[in-house]
C-alpha positions as CSV (number, residue, x, y, z in Angstrom):
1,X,-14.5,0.7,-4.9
2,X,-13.2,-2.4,-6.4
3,X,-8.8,-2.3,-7.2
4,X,-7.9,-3.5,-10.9
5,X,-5.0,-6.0,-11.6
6,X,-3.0,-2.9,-12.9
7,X,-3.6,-1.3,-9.7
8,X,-2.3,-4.3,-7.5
9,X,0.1,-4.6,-9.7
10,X,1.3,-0.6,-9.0
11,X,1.1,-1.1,-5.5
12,X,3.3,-4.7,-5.4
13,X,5.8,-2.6,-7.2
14,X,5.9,0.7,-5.1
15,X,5.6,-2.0,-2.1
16,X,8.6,-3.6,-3.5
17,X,10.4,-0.5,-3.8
18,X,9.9,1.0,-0.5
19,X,10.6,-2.4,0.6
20,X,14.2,-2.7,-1.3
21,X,12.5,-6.1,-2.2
22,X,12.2,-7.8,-6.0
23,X,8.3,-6.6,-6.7
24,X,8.1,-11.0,-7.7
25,X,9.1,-11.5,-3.8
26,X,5.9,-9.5,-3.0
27,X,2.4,-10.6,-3.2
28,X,-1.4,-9.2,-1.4
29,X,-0.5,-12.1,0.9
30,X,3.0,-10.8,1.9
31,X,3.0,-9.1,5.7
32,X,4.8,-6.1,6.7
33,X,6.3,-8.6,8.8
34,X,7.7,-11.3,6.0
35,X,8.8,-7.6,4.5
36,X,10.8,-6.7,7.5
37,X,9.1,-3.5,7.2
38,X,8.6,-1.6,11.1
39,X,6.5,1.6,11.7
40,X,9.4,4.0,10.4
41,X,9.5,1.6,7.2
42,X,5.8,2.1,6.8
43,X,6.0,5.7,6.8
44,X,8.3,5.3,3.8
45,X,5.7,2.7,2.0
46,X,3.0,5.3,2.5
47,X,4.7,7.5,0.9
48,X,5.9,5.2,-2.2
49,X,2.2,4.7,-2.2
50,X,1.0,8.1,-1.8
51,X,3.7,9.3,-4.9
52,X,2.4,6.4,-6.9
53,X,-1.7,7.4,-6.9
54,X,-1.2,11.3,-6.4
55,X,-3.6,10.6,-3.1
56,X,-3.3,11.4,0.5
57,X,-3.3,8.3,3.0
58,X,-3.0,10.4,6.2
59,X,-6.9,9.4,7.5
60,X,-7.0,6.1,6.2
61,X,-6.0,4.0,9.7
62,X,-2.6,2.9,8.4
63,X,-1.8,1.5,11.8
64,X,-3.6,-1.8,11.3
65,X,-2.2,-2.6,7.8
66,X,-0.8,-6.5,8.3
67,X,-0.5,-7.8,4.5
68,X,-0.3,-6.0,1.0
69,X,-4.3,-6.8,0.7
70,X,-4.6,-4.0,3.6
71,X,-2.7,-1.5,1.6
72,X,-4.9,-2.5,-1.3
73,X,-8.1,-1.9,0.9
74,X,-6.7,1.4,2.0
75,X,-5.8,2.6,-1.4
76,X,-9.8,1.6,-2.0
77,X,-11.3,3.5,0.6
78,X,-8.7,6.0,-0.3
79,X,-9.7,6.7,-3.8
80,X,-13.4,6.1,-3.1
81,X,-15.7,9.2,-3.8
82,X,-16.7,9.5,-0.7
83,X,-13.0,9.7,0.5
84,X,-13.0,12.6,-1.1
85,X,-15.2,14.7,0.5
């Protein structure tokens, strides 16, 4: 399932949020790790995240999410059909 701009754009901003960061300081290229963000952090994103799309990211693998484009592809695989099953 392919993400529109108005989706990135949602999930910059609930990045940015979660992040206490201005949603211009993020972009799909920005790493946890340029965010500051560590695994407690994370949780906090996921949920931002999770709030945001009214979806469930629990099975999605978020342990190997490095930039903003993972938490794009997760969202993706999140709200694919299939995903739902």
């Amino acid at each position: 399932m392919e993400i529109s701009d108005e989706i990135e754009q949602r999930l910059v901003a609930a990045v940015g949020r979660a992040a206490f960061v201005e949603t211009d300081a993020v972009s799909l290229d920005t790493t946890i790790e340029d965010l500051g963000l560590d695994s407690a952090d994370m949780v906090q994103v996921v949920f931002e995240i999770e709030d945001e799309f009214d979806i469930s990211l629990a099975d999605q693998g978020v342990e190997g999410v490095a930039t903003v484009r993972d938490l794009v592809a997760l969202l993706a695989r999140a709200r694919a059909p299939s995903a739902a099953e």
